[in-house]
N, C-alpha and C positions, 0 to 999 in steps of 0.2 A: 859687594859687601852691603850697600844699600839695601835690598832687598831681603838680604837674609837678616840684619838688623830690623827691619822692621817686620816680616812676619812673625820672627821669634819673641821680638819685644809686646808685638800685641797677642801672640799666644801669653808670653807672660803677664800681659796688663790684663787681659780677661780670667785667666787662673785667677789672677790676684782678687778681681770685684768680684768672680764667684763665690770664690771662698770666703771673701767679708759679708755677700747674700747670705750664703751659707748658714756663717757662726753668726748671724744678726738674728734668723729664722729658728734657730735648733740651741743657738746659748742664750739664748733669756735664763737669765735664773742662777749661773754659772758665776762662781767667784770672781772677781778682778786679776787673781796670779792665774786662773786657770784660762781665763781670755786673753790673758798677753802671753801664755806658752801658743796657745792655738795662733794667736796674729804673729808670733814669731814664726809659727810653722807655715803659716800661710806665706809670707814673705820665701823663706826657702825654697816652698812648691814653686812659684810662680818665678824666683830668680835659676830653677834648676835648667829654664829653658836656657841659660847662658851658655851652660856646658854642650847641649845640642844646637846650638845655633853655630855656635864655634867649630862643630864637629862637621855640622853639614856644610859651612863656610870650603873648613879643610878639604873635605871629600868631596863635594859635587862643584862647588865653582874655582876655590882653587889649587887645582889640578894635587892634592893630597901634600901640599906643604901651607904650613901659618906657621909663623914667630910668635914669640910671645909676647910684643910687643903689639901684634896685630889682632891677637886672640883677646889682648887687656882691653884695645881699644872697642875691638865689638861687641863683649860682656861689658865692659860700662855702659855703649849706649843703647843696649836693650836693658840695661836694670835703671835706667833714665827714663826709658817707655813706662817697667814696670813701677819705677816710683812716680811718676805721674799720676799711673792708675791710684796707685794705693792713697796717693795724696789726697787727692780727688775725693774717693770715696770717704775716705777720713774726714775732710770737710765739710761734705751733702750729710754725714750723718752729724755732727758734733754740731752742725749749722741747722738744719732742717730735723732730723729724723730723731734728735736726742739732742738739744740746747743745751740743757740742765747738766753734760757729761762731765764738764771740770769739776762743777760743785757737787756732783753723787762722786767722782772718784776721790775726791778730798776730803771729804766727810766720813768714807769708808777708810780712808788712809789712815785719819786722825783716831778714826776710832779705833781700829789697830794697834797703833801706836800707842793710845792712850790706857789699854790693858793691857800693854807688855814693858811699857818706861814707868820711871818714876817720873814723879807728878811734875817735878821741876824741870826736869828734860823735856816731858811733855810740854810745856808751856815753852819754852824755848824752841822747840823742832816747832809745834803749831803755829807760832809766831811767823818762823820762816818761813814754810810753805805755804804758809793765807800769804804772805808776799809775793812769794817766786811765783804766784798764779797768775797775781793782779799783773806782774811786771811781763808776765808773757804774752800778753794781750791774748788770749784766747784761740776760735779757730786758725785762723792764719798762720802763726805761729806755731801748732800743735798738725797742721798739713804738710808745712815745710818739713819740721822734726819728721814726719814719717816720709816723707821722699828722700829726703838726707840719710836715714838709716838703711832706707832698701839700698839707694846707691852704695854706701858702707860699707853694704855686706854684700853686694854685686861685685864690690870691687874684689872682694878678697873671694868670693865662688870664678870672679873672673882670672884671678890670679892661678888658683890652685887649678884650675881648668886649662888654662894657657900651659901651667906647666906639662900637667897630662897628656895634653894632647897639640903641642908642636913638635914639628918638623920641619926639618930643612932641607 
């Protein structure tokens, strides 16, 4: 189990950082909704290894039976591997490659906000989140949020996978 854990986990940890190469290289320029459809899609690609890590578990080492209780355990710790990756790179950029990200994605939020609310909503909602920022402490914070999410939805690609694909 060992092994097929962590080949798949770092096929999925390297999907993951290329695909943030990737939309780092070619989405310059790219709205905010349309960069977190592509990082949600990017999380998927790289959690999809759950389902073949599971499968080649079943098929090649053990002897074509996995539970589903075995299958949950091996898709959580490869989307562990891949939420390391994704953490990681989330961090080196937000830290290193773009400091400035909370206060550019806040600023475009607000301004969003501020041509679709009225004026006193606005001032209440911007209230709240020039707080919710300060209180999140910045990268660390915003690394963990994305390992905690890939594991999330690891868990539930690991689930629906386990069901597919156990035998007894």
């Amino acid at each position: 189990m060992k092994q097929t854990v962590i080949k798949y986990g770092l096929y999925g940890l390297l999907t993951g950082v290329l695909c943030f190469l990737l939309a780092l290289t070619f989405g310059d320029g790219l709205s905010y909704s349309t960069q977190e459809i592509l990082g949600y899609a990017t999380m998927v690609v790289s959690l999809s290894f759950i389902f073949f890590g599971i499968k080649h578990f079943r098929d090649k080492v053990n002897g074509g039976v996995v539970s589903l209780g075995k299958a949950i355990i091996i898709g959580l710790l490869i989307s562990v591997l891949v939420g390391i990756g994704v953490g990681l790179a989330d961090y080196i950029y937000t830290t290193i490659i773009n400091p400035d990200f909370a206060n550019e994605y806040l600023e475009t939020t607000l301004k969003t906000m501020e041509a679709t609310l009225p004026q006193e909503e606005f001032q209440a909602k911007k209230n709240e989140l020039t707080q919710q920022m300060k209180d999140y402490g910045g990268s660390g914070f915003m690394a963990f949020l994305m390992f905690f999410t890939v594991v999330l939805i690891g868990f539930v690609i690991s689930l629906v996978s386990g069901l597919i694909l156990q035998r007894k």
